[in-house]
N, C-alpha and C positions, 0 to 999 in steps of 0.2 A: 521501485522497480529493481528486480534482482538481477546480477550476471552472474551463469553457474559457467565453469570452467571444470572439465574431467580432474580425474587426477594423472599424478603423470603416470604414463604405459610406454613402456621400451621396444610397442609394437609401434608405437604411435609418434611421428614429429613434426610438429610446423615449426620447419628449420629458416624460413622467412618469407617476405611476402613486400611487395609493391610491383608498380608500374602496370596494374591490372592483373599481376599473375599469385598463387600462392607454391610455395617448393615447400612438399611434405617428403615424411618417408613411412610408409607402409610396409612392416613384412619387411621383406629383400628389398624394395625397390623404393626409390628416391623418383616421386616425380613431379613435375609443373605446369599448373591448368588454372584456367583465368579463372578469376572470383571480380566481380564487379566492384564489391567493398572496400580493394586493395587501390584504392584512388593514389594513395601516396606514392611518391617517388624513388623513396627514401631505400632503397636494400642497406638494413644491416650487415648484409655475410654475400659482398657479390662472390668471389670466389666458390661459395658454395653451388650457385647453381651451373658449377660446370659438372656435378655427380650427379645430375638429373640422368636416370635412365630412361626415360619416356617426357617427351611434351606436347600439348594439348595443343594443335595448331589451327586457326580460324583461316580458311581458305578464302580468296576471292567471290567464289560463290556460295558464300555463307556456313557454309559444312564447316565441323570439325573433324580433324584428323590427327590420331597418334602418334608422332614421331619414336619411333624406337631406337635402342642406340644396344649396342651390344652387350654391355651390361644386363641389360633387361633379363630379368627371371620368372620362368613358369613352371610350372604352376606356381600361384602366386595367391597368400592368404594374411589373413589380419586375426590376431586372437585377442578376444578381450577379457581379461579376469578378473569379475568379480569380488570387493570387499570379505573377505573371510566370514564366513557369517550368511552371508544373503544369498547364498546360491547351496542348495541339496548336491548336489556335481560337483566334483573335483576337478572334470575337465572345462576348459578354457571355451568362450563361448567362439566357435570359427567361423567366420567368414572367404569365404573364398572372389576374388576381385578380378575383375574384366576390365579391359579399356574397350569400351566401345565408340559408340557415335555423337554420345555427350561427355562431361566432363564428370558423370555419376558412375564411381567404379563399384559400387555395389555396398558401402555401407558409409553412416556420414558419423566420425568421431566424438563429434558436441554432442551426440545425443547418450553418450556416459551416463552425464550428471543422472538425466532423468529414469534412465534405466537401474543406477542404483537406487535412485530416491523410491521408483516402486517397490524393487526386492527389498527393500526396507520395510515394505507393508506389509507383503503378501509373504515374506518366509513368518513370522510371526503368527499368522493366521492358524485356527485349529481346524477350519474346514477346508476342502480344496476351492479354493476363488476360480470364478467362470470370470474371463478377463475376452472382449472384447476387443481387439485391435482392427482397426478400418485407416485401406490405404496401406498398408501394411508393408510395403517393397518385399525387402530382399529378408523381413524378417528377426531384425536385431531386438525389437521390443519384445516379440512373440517367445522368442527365444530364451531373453532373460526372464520375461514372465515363469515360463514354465518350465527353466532351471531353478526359482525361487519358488515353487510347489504347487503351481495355479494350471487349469486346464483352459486352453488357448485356443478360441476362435480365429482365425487370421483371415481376412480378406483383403482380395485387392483385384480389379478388374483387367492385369494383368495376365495373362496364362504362361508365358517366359518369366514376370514377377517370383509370382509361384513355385516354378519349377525350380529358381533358384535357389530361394528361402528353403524347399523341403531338403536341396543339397547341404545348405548352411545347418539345417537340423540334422543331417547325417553324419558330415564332419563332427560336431559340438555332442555328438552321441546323446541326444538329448529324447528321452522316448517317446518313441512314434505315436502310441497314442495319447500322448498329452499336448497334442496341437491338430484342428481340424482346420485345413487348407479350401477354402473355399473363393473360386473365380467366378466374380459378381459383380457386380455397382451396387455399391453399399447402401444405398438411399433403398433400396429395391429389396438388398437382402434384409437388411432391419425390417422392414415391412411383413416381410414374410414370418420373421422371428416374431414377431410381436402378434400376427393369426393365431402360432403353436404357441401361442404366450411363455416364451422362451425370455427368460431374463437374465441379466447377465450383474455380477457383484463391482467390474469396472470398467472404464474405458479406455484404450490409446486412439488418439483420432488426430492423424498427420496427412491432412488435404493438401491438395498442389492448389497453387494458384489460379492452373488450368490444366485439367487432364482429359486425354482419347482413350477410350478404352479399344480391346483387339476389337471390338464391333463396332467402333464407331461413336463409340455412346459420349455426349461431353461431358466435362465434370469444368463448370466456373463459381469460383470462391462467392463470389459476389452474388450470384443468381440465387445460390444453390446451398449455403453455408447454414442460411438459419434456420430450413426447414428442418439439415439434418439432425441441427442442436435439436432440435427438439423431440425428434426420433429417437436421438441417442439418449434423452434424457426420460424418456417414457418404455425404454428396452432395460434402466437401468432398475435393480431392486430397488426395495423400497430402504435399505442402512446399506448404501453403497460402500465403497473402500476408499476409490478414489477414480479420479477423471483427470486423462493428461490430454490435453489441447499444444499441437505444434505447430508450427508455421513456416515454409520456408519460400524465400521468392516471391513475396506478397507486396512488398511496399509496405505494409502497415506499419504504425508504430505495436509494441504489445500490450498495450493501452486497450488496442483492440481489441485483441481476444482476450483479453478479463470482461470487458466491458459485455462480450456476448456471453460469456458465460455468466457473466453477473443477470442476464436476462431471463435464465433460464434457475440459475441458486441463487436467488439473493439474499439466501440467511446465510452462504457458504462464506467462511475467510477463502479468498481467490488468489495465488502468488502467482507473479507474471516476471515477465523479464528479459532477458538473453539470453542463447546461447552460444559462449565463445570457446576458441580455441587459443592457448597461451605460446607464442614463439620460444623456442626453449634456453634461448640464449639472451631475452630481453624479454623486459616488459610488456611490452606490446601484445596484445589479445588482438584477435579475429573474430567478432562478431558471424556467429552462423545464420544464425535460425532464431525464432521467436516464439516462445512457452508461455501456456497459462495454465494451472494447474490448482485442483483442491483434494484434500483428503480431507475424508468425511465425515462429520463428526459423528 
């Protein structure tokens, strides 16, 4: 089992972490919102989180709630820049960041590693790769896909999702038509793709554990998970590129999703693993998220 760790970004810091909380800094702002993984007790740098400009607060009646502190700056964005080489754009990929009603500001840092590891495939390529992304949020994969020369399906049963990600594609000046924004349940759109025998050269497939879509529609890991492996693996050509499998919020080990992907490729070498974040003053990583991944032979 692998842990991929970003490399370091000067947009980016997990400045420390216990007592159930993690203190990053974003952009302008320094802030602190529970992560479950942060079991220890242990603050490296208590001093540091007296520069938190915002804290993520758990109310009596279950909500969360922002704490703002004067400092706080808006507009407020995160820029990621791609390895030299693996991106066609000179400009930095932007995200722009919200505090809303979760502790999800609008893009999740661990997912670096895998975003360069694709543009590693795909600038290479001589033809333009149809790249697949499902579940898609605010768009960070979508993004670097088709900064790194690929033409980009995005879905996500979101319609505020959506609207976000096409902002993050306008900031990141990244051309308009090299990404089709489509608000769906993916199990439903793959269906449809696969009538117009529509296929696709790879896949990014990052499911919640359990998601509402704006209509109501559920989406659970467990119910719902191996059908659409198999969806996705019958939308896929026949000499794929590659297939990223992510995970966040599941419980699982990533044992697991090798294991489902191994049910689906079992001639493929399958890498799994972690994904973490490194505190920048110690040792100590943060565990994110859980990846399984193959590029194709």
């Amino acid at each position: 089992m692998d842990i991929l760790i970003p490399k370091a970004n000067n947009e980016y810091e997990l400045i420390d972490s216990g007592d159930g909380y993690r203190l990053e800094k974003f952009g302008n702002n320094i802030i602190a919102r529970p992560d479950t993984n942060c079991v220890w007790s242990q603050k490296k740098m208590p001093a540091a989180w007296e520069l938190a400009t915002a804290q993520l607060l758990k109310g009596k009646d279950g909500k969360f709630t922002w704490q703002h502190k004067n400092k706080f700056k808006e507009p407020w964005f995160f820029k990621f820049n791609p390895t030299p080489g693996l991106s066609l754009s000179k400009n930095p990929i932007v995200f722009s960041l919200h505090l809303g009603q979760s502790k999800n500001i609008g893009v999740f840092p661990e997912m670096a590693s895998l975003w360069e590891w694709m543009m590693g495939i795909i600038r290479p390529t001589k033809t333009t790769p149809q790249v697949l992304n499902l579940f898609g949020y605010t768009g960070g994969a979508s993004l670097c896909a088709a900064a790194a020369g690929a033409d980009v399906c995005h879905v996500d049963a979101s319609k505020s999702a959506i609207t976000w990600a096409k902002q993050n594609q306008q900031f990141s000046k990244i051309d308009p038509n090299s990404i089709r924004w489509i608000v769906d349940d993916c199990e439903k759109f793959i269906e449809r793709e696969l009538k117009r025998n529509v296929l696709y050269d790879a896949i990014i497939l990052d499911p919640p554990a359990f998601g509402r879509s704006d209509k109501g529609k559920v989406f659970e890991f467990e119910d719902q998970i191996y059908k659409l492996l198999g969806l996705c693996k019958r939308v896929l050509r026949p000499q794929p590129l590659f297939f990223i499998f992510n995970g966040y919020s599941m419980g699982y080990s990533a044992t697991v999703l090798k294991n489902l992907l191994n049910d689906f490729f079992p001639s493929q070498t399958i890498e799994f693993g972690e994904l973490h974040v490194k505190e920048t003053s110690t040792n100590r990583t943060l565990p994110c998220s859980l990846f399984a991944r193959i590029q194709f032979k």
